[in-house]
C-alpha positions, 0 to 999 in steps of 0.5 A: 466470597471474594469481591473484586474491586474495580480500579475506580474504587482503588483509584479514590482510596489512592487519591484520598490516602496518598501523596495529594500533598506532595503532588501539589508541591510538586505540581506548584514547582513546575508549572512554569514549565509544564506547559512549555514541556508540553508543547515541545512534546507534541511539536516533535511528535508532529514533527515525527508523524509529518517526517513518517508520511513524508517518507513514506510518499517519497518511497513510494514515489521512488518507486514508481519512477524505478518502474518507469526508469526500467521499462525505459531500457527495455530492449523491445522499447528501445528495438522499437523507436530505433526503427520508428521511422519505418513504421510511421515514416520520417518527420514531417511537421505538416503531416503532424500538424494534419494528425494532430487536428484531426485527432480529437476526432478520430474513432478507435477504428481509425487507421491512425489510431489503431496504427499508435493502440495495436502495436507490440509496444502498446500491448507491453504498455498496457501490461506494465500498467496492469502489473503496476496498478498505480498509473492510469495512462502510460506513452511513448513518442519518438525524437520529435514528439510523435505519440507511437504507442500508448495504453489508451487513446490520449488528448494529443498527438502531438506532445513536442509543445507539452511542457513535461516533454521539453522538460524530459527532452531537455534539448537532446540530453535527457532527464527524469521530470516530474510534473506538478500535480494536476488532472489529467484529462486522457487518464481521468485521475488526479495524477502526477506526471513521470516522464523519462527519456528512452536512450540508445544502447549504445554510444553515443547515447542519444535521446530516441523517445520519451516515456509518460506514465501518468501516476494516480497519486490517490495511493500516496494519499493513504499515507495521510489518512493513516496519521493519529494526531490526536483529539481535534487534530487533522493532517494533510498534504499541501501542495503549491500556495497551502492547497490541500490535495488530501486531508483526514478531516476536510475535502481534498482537492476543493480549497486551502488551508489556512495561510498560518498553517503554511510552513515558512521557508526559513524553518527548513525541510522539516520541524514545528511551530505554534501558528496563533490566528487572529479569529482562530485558535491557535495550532501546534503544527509539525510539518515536513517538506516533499523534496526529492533530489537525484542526477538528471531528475526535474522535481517541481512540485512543492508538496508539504505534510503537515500535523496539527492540533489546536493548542487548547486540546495539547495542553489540556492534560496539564489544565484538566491536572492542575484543577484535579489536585488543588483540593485539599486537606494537608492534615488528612493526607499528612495523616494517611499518606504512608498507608495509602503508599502501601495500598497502592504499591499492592494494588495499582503500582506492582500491576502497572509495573507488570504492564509496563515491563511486558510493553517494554520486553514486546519487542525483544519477544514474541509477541503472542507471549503473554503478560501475565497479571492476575488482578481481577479489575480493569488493570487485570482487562487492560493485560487481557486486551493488550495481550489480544492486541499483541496477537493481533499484530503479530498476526497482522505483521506477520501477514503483511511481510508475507504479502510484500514477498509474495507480490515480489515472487512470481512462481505461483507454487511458492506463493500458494505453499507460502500462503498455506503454511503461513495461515495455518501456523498463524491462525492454529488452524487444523487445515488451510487450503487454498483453491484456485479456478483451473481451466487446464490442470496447469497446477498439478504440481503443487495442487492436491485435489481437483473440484467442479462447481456449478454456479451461475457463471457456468462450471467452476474448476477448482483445484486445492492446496493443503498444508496437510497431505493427510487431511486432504480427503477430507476436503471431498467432504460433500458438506465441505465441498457445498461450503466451498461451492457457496462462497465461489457462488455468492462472491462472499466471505464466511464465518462458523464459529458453531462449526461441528466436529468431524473426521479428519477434523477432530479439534475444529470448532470454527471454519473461515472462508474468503473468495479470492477476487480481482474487481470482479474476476473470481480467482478462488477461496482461502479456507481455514479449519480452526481449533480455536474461535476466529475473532471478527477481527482476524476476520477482518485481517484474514479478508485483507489479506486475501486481496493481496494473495488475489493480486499475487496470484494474478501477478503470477499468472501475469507473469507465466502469460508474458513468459509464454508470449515471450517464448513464443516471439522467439521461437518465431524470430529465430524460425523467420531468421531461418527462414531469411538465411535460408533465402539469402543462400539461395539467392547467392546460388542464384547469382552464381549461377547466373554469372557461369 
């Protein structure tokens, strides 16, 4: 009988029999520098993990103010503030001032009110913030700082005097102007402010309103929370004099960090440094600065990332090393160290090397490819969960690349076509199908199969899409269609893992399902008929990703209504346009006959 031995066992025969002796010289001859080396490693690492979040804060700021810079030419924008005076007449300061007094008071009935909420330009507003999802108020004034449209009711009426307009103004010449971070009181979110000026379409250009999308930044704060920094180590996101807007281990919003924490200015955009308190432990802080620079852009907001661990825990590993090997006995090791060389090489070394190269070679291959070690100890379960973390991944990265093309392509047949072969290819399943709520049969072609649900919202219309056109009658299976039913009912995911075979199904053995919902709006369900057993944490990934295709789905539909309300403005454009040419021929008619 064979026992296996496990990698404790081997580790204290290696540490009895091998090179104690040597590693203490070794040991003796560097620890001058150990430290040092140490502390250079981890400061870099903070340095590295500050300039990743750094990036990805200024990327994600970059593009929401696109998303402002390009509703500011849209031509129905720009149509719209050309013939403001029409719709809310020429300026007159006394007239404003009346407005703006009476404006906290007003009711969303208010003919004033109603005038600025219920016009077309407020409708694409309201839109734009539904598409974009990251800002909680967007606004439009006129030249002289006239509120003419917004997505809801805002503080003021008046916005010449605010800050953020003369900044965006900027006397007629116009710029993009970020404002510091603050809370804005219209929006109710933590916000930052991105103002950009409306400009004539042609030349001259001249500055004809100013537009304000109030941006809730608690998105860029995942960028924080998501940093590793190690055993007692936090990061955090700093704004003016060392405040804490958001952190892994602390309260955001309610305090500051302490003053040795702050980066000086002399240390440049980004780098490290050992911060040493006087009643604190000292840090090892790596940190990178928030700056953003552009032609006509007004950034003033001083933000900083910073990554920091006390010092104690970064050089722990080099002190826990010291005492580990200052024990003895030169004689015993100069006497077993070839024989503990030996056994190491056999039964530590070659499986670490094995490891160690399959780590190496993950990038260059796919990463389902397995390391194969047949070690039957902890180094042999290491590859195992390695090899189960590599799936993982590729499951998850492969997701994640599918979810940012579908939220850039807005023809629903392709996302659904997408999302079906991709689910079923990367989680060997027999069948995925995903089914959409219908109350028209709008998807007919790319849909398979129609469903009816009664459920306590009233009857559901459901119609699927399969990756497998020879399995779809299947999906009329009544125990698959009171499944299916359960999940639309319940607004709840479902995993069997106990699945039963049956026709048409010959290899599942495991079923996942998970409604497709925005808030609470019920879209559909994603279901998979897998062959093999679904782990909780594809699960998991499988539930994330369905969010997204929720929000992809939504875009889409977003986008076929606003197609339609499009075509349908034109349409009437060019009848009403008939219709004035029509009248003008007539009156010219008129006239002649007059003159005669």
């Amino acid at each position: 009988m064979v026992v296996s031995m496990g990698i404790r066992h081997k580790l204290n025969i290696l540490m009895i029999l091998t090179a104690i002796v040597p590693l203490l010289i070794a040991l003796l001859i560097t620890h001058s520098v150990s430290i040092s080396q140490r502390r250079e490693i981890i400061g870099n690492t903070f340095k590295q993990l500050s300039e990743k979040a750094r990036d990805s804060i200024v990327m994600m700021l970059k593009q929401d103010i696109e998303s402002v810079q390009q509703l500011s030419v849209f031509p129905a924008i720009i149509e719209f503030l050309k013939t403001n005076n029409s719709r809310f007449g020429p300026f007159d300061m006394t007239k404003v001032n009346v407005i703006d007094n009476q404006w906290k008071n007003l009711t969303m009935d208010d003919p004033i009110i109603k005038q600025v909420l219920d016009n077309e330009l407020s409708t694409t507003l309201r839109a734009f913030k539904i598409v974009e999802g990251s800002f909680g108020e967007v606004l439009v004034t006129d030249s002289d700082g006239r509120l003419v449209a917004a997505t809801n009711k805002t503080t003021d009426y008046w916005q010449a005097d605010e800050e953020w307009w003369q900044k965006a103004y900027q006397m007629g010449k116009g710029q993009t102007y970020l404002s510091k971070f603050g809370y804005d009181e219209s929006a109710k979110v933590h916000s930052l402010d991105i103002c950009v000026p409306v400009l004539t379409n042609e030349p001259p250009y001249r500055v004809i309103g100013i537009i304000k999308g109030v941006l809730d930044i608690t998105h860029l704060f995942d960028a924080i929370e998501n940093l590793d920094v190690g055993v007692g180590g936090n990061a955090a996101l700093l704004s003016e004099g060392g405040k804490i807007l958001t952190s892994r281990n602390e309260v955001p919003l309610r305090g500051y960090t302490n003053r040795t924490l702050i980066p000086n200015q002399k240390l440049g955009d980004s780098g490290w440094f050992l911060a040493k308190g006087e009643d604190d432990p000292d840090m090892l802080v790596g940190f990178a600065r928030i700056a953003m620079r552009a032609p006509k852009l007004s950034f003033d907001t001083a933000w900083s990332v910073i990554a920091y661990q006390p010092a104690s825990y970064a050089f722990a590993p080099v002190k826990k090393m010291i005492w580990m090997v200052t024990v003895p006995g030169l004689g015993l090791i100069l006497l077993t160290f070839i024989v503990g060389l030996y056994i190491a090489q056999k039964v530590f070394i070659l499986p670490l090397h094995q490891l160690t190269q399959g780590v190496k070679l993950l990038p260059l291959s796919d990463m389902r490819q397995k390391v194969q070690i047949n070690s039957r100890d902890e180094i042999g379960q290491l590859a195992e969960s390695f090899n189960q973390m590599a799936s993982i991944l590729d499951i998850r990265s492969s997701l994640d690349k599918l979810a940012m093309n579908m939220l850039s392509n807005l023809n629903l047949a392709d996302i659904l076509d997408s999302v079906v072969e991709n689910l079923r290819t990367l989680f060997g399943a027999d069948t995925a199908t995903i089914w959409l709520t219908s109350d028209k049969n709008v998807y007919s072609p790319s849909m398979q199969n129609q469903l009816s649900i009664n459920s306590s919202r009233g009857e559901l219309h459901l119609s699927a899409k399969s990756c497998i056109q020879d399995e779809l009658d299947c999906l009329k299976n009544a125990d698959n269609i009171l499944w299916i039913s359960q999940i639309a009912e319940k607004n709840e995911p479902s995993l069997k893992n106990d699945f039963l075979r049956r026709k048409g199904f010959s290899s599942a053995v495991s079923t996942v399902g998970y409604p497709l919902l925005i808030r609470d709006e019920f879209l559909g369900v994603i279901a998979l008929f897998n062959c093999n057993k679904i782990s909780f944490e594809e699960f998991r990934i499988l539930g994330s990703f369905a969010d997204r295709t929720a929000m992809a789905v939504q875009n889409a539909r977003l986008h076929l209504e606003i197609t339609e309300l499009n075509q349908n403005l034109e349409q009437k454009v060019l009848a009403r346009t008939q219709e004035l040419e029509l009248a003008n021929i007539k009156l010219k008619k008129a006239d002649r006959m007059k003159s005669e």
